[in-house]
MIFIDREN-109373 format. One line per 8 residues: number of its first residue (from 0); their letters; for each residue x, y, z of C-alpha. Coordinates in Angstrom, 2 decimals, m for minus. Layout:
// residues N
NUM> a> X/Y/Z ~ ...
END
This chain:
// residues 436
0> xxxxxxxx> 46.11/14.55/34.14 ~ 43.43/16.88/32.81 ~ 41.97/13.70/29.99 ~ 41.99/11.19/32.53 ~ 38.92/12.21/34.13 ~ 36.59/13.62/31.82 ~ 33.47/12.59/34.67 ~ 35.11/13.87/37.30
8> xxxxxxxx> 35.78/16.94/35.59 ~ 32.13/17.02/35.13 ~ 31.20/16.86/38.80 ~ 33.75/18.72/39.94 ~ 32.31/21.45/38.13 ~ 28.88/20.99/38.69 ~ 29.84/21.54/42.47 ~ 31.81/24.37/41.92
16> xxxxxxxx> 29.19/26.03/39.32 ~ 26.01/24.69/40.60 ~ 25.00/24.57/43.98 ~ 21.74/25.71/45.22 ~ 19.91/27.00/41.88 ~ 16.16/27.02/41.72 ~ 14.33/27.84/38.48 ~ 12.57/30.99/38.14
24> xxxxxxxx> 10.06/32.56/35.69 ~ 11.52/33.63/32.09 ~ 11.57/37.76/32.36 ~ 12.66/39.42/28.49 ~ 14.73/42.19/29.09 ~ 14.65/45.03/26.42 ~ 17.92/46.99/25.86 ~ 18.27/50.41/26.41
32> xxxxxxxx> 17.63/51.34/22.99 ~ 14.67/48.76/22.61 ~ 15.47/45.83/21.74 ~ 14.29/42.55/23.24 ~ 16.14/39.33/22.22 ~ 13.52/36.50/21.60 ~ 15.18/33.89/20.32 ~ 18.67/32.29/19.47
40> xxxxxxxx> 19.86/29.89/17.36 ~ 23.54/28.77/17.64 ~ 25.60/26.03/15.60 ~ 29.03/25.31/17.34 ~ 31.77/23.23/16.90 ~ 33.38/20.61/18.74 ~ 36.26/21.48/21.38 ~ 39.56/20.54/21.56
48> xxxxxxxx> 40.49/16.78/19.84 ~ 43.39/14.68/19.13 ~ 43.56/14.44/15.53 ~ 41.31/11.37/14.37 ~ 42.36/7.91/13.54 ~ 42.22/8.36/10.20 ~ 44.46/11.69/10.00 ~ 46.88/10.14/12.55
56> xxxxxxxx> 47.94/7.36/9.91 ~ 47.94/9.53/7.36 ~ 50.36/11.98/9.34 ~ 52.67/9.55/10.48 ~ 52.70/7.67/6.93 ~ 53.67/10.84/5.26 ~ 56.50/11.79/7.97 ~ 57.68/8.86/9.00
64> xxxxxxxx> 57.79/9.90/12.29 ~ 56.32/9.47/15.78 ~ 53.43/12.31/16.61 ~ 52.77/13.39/20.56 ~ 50.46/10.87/22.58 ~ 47.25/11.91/23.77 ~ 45.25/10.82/26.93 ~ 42.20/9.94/24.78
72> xxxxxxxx> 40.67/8.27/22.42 ~ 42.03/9.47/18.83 ~ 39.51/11.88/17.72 ~ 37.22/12.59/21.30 ~ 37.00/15.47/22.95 ~ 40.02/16.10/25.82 ~ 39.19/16.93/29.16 ~ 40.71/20.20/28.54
80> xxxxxxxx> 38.38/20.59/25.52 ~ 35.61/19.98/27.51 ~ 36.90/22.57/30.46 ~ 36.97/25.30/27.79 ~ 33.65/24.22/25.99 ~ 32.20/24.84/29.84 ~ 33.57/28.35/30.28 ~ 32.24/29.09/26.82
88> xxxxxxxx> 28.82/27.77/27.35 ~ 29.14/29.88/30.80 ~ 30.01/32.92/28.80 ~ 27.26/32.63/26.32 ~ 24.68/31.82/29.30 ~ 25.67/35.11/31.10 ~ 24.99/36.73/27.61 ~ 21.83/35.95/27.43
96> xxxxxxxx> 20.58/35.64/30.95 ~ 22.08/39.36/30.82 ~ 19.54/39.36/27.85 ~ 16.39/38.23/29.66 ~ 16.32/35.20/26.83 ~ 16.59/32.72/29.41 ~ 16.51/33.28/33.54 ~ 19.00/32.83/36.56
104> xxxxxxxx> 18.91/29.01/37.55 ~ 17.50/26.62/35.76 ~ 14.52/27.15/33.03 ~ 12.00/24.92/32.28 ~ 14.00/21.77/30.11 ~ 11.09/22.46/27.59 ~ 12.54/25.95/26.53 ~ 15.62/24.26/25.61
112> xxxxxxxx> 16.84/21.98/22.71 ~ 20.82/21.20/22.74 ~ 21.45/18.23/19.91 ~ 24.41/17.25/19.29 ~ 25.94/15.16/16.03 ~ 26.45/11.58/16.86 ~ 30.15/11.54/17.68 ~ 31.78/11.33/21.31
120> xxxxxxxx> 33.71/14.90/20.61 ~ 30.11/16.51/19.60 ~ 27.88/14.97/22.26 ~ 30.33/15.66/24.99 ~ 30.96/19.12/23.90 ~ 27.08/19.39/23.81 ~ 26.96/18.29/27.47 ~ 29.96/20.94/27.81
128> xxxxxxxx> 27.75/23.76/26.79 ~ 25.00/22.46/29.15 ~ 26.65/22.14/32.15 ~ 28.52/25.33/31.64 ~ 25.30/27.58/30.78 ~ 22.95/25.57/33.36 ~ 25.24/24.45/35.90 ~ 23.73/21.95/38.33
136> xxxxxxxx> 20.57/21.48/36.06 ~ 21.33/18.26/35.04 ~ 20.38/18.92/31.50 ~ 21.29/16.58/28.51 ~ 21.49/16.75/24.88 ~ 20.03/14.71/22.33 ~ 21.37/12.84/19.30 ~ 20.15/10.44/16.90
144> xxxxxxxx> 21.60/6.76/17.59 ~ 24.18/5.49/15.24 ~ 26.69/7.47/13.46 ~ 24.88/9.66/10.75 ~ 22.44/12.02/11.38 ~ 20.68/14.25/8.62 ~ 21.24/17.44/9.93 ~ 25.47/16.99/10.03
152> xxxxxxxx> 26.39/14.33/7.64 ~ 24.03/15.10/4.94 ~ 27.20/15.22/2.93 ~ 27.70/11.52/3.05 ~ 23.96/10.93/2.83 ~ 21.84/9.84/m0.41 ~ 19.47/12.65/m0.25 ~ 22.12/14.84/m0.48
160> xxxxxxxx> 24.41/13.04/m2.77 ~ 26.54/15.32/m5.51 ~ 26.57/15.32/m9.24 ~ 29.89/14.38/m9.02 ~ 31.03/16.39/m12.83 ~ 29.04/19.52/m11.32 ~ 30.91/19.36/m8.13 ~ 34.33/18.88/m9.68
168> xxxxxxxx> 33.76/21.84/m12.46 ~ 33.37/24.11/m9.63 ~ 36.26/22.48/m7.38 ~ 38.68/23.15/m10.54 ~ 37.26/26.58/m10.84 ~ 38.28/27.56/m7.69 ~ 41.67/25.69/m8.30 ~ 42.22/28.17/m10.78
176> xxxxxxxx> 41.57/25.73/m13.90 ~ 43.91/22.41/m12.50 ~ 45.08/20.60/m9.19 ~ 48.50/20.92/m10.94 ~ 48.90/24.79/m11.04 ~ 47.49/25.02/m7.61 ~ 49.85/22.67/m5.95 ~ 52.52/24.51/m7.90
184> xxxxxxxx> 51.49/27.98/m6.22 ~ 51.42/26.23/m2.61 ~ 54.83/24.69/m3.08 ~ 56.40/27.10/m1.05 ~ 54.80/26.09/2.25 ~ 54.23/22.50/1.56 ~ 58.38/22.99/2.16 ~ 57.69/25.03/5.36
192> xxxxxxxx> 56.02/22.31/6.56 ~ 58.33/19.55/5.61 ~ 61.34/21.74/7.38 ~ 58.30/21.32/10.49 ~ 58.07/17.95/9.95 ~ 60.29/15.78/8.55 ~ 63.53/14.79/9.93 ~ 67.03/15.85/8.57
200> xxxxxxxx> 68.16/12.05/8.21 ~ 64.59/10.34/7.28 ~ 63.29/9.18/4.00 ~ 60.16/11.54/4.40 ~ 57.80/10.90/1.69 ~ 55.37/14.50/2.80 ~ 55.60/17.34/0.07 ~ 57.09/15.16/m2.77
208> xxxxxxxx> 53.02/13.29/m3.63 ~ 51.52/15.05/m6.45 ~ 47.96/16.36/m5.50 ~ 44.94/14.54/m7.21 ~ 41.22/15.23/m6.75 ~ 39.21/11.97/m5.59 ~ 36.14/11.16/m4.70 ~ 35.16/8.41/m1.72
216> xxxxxxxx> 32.77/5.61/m1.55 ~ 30.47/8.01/0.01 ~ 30.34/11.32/m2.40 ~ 32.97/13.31/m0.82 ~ 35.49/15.01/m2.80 ~ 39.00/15.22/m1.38 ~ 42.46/16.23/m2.84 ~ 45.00/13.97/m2.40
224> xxxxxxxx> 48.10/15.11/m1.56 ~ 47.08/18.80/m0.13 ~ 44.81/16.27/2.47 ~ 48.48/15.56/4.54 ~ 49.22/19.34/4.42 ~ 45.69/20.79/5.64 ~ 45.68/17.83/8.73 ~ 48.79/18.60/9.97
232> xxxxxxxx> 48.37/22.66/10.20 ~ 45.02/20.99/11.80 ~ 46.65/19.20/14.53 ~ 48.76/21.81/14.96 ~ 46.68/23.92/16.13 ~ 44.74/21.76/18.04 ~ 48.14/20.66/19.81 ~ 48.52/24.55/20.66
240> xxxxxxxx> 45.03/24.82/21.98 ~ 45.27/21.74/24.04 ~ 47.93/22.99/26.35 ~ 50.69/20.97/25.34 ~ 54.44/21.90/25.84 ~ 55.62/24.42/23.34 ~ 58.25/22.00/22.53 ~ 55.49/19.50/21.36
248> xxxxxxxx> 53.31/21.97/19.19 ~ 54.18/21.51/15.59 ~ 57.64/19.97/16.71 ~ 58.93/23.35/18.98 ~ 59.02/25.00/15.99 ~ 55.52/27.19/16.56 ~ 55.89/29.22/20.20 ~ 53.05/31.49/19.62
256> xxxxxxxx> 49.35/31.47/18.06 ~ 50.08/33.98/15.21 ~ 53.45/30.95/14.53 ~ 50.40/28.20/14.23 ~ 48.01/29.93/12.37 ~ 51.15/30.40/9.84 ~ 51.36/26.72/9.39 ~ 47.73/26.12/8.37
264> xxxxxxxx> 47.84/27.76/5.04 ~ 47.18/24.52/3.53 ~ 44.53/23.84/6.21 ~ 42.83/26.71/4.42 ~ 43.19/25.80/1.43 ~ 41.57/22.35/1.31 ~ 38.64/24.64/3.25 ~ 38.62/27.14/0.08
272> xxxxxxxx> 38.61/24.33/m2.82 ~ 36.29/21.36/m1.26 ~ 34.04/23.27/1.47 ~ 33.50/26.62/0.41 ~ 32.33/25.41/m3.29 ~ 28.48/26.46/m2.95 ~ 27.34/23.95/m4.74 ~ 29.02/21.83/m2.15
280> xxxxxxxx> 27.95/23.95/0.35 ~ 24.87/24.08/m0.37 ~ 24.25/20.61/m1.07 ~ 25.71/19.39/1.78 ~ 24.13/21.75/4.68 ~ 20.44/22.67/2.96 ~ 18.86/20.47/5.54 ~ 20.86/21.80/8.64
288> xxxxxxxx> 19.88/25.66/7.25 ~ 16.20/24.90/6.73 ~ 15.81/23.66/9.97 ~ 17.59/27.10/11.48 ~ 15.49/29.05/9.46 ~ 12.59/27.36/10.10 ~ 12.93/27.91/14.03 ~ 13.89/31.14/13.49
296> xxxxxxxx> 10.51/32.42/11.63 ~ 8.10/30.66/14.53 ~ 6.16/32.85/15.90 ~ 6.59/35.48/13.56 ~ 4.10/36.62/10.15 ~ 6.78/34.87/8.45 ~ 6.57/31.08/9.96 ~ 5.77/28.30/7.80
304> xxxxxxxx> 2.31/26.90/7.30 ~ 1.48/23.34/6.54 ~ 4.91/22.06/7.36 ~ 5.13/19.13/9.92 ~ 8.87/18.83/10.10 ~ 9.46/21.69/12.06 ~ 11.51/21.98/15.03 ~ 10.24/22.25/18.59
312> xxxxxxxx> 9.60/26.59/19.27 ~ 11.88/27.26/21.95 ~ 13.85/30.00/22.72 ~ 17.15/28.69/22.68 ~ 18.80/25.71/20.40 ~ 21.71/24.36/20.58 ~ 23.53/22.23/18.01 ~ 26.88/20.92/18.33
320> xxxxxxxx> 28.42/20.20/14.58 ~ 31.62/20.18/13.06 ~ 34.00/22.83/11.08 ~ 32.30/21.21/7.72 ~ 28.57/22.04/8.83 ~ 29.90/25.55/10.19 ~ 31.54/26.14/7.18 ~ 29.04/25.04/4.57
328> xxxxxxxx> 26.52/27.84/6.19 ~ 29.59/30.48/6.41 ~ 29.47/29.93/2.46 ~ 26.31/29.80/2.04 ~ 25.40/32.41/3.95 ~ 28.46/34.44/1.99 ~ 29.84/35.37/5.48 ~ 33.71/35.52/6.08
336> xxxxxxxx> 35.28/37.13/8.67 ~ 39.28/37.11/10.60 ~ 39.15/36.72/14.23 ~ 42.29/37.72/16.33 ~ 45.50/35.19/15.32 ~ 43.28/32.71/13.52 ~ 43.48/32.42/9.43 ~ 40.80/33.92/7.27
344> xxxxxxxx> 37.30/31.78/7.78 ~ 38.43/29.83/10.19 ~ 36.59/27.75/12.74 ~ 38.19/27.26/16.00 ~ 37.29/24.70/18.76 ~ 33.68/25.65/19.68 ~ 33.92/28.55/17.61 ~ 30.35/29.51/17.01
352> xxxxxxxx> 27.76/30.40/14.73 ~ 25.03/32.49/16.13 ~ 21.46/33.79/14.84 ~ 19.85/36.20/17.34 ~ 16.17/37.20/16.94 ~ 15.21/40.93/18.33 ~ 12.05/42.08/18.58 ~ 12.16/46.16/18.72
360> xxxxxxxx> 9.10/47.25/21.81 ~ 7.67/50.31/19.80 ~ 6.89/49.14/16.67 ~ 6.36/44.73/17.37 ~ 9.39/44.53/14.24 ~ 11.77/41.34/14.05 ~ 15.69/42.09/13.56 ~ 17.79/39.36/13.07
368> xxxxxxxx> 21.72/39.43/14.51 ~ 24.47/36.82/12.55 ~ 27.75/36.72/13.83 ~ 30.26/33.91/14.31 ~ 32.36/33.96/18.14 ~ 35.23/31.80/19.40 ~ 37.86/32.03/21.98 ~ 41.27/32.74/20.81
376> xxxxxxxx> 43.50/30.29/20.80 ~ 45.79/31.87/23.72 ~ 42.34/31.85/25.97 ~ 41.81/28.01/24.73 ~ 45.45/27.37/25.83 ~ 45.04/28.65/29.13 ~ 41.56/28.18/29.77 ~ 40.96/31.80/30.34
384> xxxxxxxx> 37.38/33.11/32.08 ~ 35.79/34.86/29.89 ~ 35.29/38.26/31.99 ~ 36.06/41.82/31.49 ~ 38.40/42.56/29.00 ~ 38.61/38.99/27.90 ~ 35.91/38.15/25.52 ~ 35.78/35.97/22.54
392> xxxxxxxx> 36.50/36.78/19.43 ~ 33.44/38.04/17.24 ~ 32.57/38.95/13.70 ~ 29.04/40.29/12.47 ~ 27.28/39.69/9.10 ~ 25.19/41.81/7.49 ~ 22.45/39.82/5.89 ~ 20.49/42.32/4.25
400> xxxxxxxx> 21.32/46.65/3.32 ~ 18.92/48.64/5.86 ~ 20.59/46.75/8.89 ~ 21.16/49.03/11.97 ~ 24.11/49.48/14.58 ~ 22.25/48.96/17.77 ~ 23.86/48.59/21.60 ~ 22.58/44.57/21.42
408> xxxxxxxx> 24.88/44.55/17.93 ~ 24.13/44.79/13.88 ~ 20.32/44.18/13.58 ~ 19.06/43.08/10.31 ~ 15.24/43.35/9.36 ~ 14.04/39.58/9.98 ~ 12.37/39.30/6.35 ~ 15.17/40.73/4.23
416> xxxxxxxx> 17.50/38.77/6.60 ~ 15.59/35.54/6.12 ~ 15.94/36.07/2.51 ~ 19.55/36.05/2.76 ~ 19.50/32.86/5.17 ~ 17.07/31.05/2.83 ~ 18.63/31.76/m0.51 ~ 20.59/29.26/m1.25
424> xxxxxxxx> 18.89/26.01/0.30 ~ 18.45/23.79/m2.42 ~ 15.24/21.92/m1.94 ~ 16.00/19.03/m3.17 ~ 18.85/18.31/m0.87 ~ 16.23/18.37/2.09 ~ 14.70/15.50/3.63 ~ 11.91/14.91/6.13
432> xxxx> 13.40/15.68/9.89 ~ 11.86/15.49/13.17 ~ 14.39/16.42/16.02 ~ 14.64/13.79/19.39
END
């Protein structure tokens, strides 16, 4: 059973992928029209998960039915997440060994900082990424002990806390002036999914709760009633990308991707009312965007004087978050894209936000590359390699007007980009931060 033996998928694959690697000097590698990639930045989310323990009571209260069984822990990462995680972080290494940003083998552990949020699914999808892009290195990531760390659940921190009348004048905006009129626009598939869901012959409560913004004992706003909806188009998916039998995913009544992502219209729409709300946004991920913006000027005429909490100046970091922090800079950042099958914005497991610094060879200038990469949710299925034709998904952003179309991608002037990346951290949501 592929979540039975999450360690021994681990060595098993550090056999396969690792034997006999010796480090060797860091050689940059300038494109053919250039370019010469620096430095990289990427935020990524966890793999595949059951839903967590929280959703699965909600689910099965609302259905009054029994949901598939997973092999782990409610909420951790599957052994089949972390299989795919691997090929992705083995995808991504190629990239940028093919790059010259870091070398064949294994680089100095120095030159590399992977840290992960403080949850199972996060860390283990962290050590995913590791073993898959430095196979046989033995290289770990790092995470704050205990449960909260600044950088990914500033959103349930004090520093960060939300005027709570502020926050909910914006949420109703976007609601299009009441919870009321929304729910009655979304009726129509909050009775798809209860034709998914609920029994003929069973007294099934979901679709019939009238929706009602709340807020929780730690500042987060959530909407009662559309909550049930967004999970299960959630799980859904998750249930596709996992590998289970089609006659499991969403109940045998979604055979195909492009059938799942049509069941997560409410998943999307708790995403567009609570997450991409900038002042949410912004409140809640200033102090995971400083910190990427601050590693991403080192070194340059633009890098911060007289600032101690800066990150360690290496050319690669790695952070392993969740579909909140991703999407909090995706609205902050005002970049939305539609990848393959998947709905508008969405994040998929270890879908991945990436900030690539260039440096062009004739002139010493700075470019900066955004753009936001997953696997599809047929390659997470089936744990395609990532080879050839198949490639993830990918979307680019252009952060500032003179950006170029280049052979390494869309290149962005680092300054005007930085202004982009910059403009909407609210400095009082930041907090003193020194990573492990």
């Amino acid at each position: 059973m592929k979540d039975s033996a999450f360690s021994v998928t681990r060595f098993a694959l550090g056999l396969l992928l690792g034997s006999a690697l010796t480090p060797v000097a860091l050689a940059q590698t300038a494109s053919s029209d250039g370019y010469v990639l620096d430095k990289v930045v990427q935020v990524s989310r966890h793999g595949v998960r059951p839903p967590t323990a929280s959703n699965e009571k909600l689910l099965t209260q609302v259905t009054q039915r029994q949901w598939p069984t997973w092999l782990v822990p409610l909420g951790n990462l599957t052994g089949h997440g972390y299989t795919g995680a691997v090929e992705m972080g083995r995808y991504r290494g190629t990239v940028l060994r093919n790059a010259g940003l870091i070398p064949q083998g294994c680089p100095d552990a120095k030159t590399v900082l992977a840290h992960a949020s403080p949850l199972q699914r996060t860390k283990a999808t962290a050590q995913a990424l590791l073993d898959g892009m430095f196979p046989g290195c033995g290289f770990q990531p790092t995470y704050v002990a205990g449960k909260q760390d600044a950088l990914f659940q500033a959103n349930e921190m004090s520093f960060a806390a939300l005027d709570a009348e502020k926050a909910k004048a914006q949420i109703l905006k976007a609601l299009g002036g009441s919870v009321e009129a929304a729910q009655k626009r979304y009726a129509p598939f909050e009775e798809t999914l209860r034709e998914v869901a609920c029994l003929p012959d069973v007294n099934c409560p979901y679709g019939h709760e009238p929706w009602k913004l709340v807020q929780n004992e730690k500042g987060r706003f959530s909407i009662k009633g559309l909550s049930a909806g967004a999970n299960m188009g959630e799980v859904f998916r998750l249930e596709y990308s996992q590998g289970l039998p089609l006659d499991k995913v969403a109940f045998g009544h979604a055979p195909t991707a492009a059938d799942v992502s049509g069941l997560m219209v409410l998943t999307k729409a708790k995403y567009d009312y609570l997450n991409d709300i900038p002042y949410i946004a912004s409140r809640g991920a200033s102090e995971l965007m400083n910190q990427i913006a601050l590693a991403l000027k080192q070194g340059t005429a633009l890098a911060a004087k007289n600032v101690t909490d800066t990150p360690p100046d290496v050319p690669l970091m790695l952070l392993v978050a969740h579909d909140t922090n991703i999407s909090y800079l995706r609205t902050m950042l005002g970049f939305g894209w539609k990848l393959g099958d998947y709905i508008e914005n969405n994040i998929p497991p270890v879908g991945t936000l990436q900030f690539e610094r260039y440096k062009e060879v004739s002139t010493g200038d700075y470019f900066l590359r955004i753009a936001f990469e997953a696997q599809s949710m047929d390659q997470i299925r089936n744990l395609t390699q990532l080879q050839g034709q198949a490639k993830p998904l990918n979307s680019e952003f252009k952060s500032a007007t003179d950006c170029r179309t280049t052979r390494v991608g869309l290149l962005c002037p680092l300054k005007a980009a930085m202004a982009t990346v910059e403009r909407n951290i609210d400095p009082t949501a930041l907090t003193p931060y020194r990573f492990q």
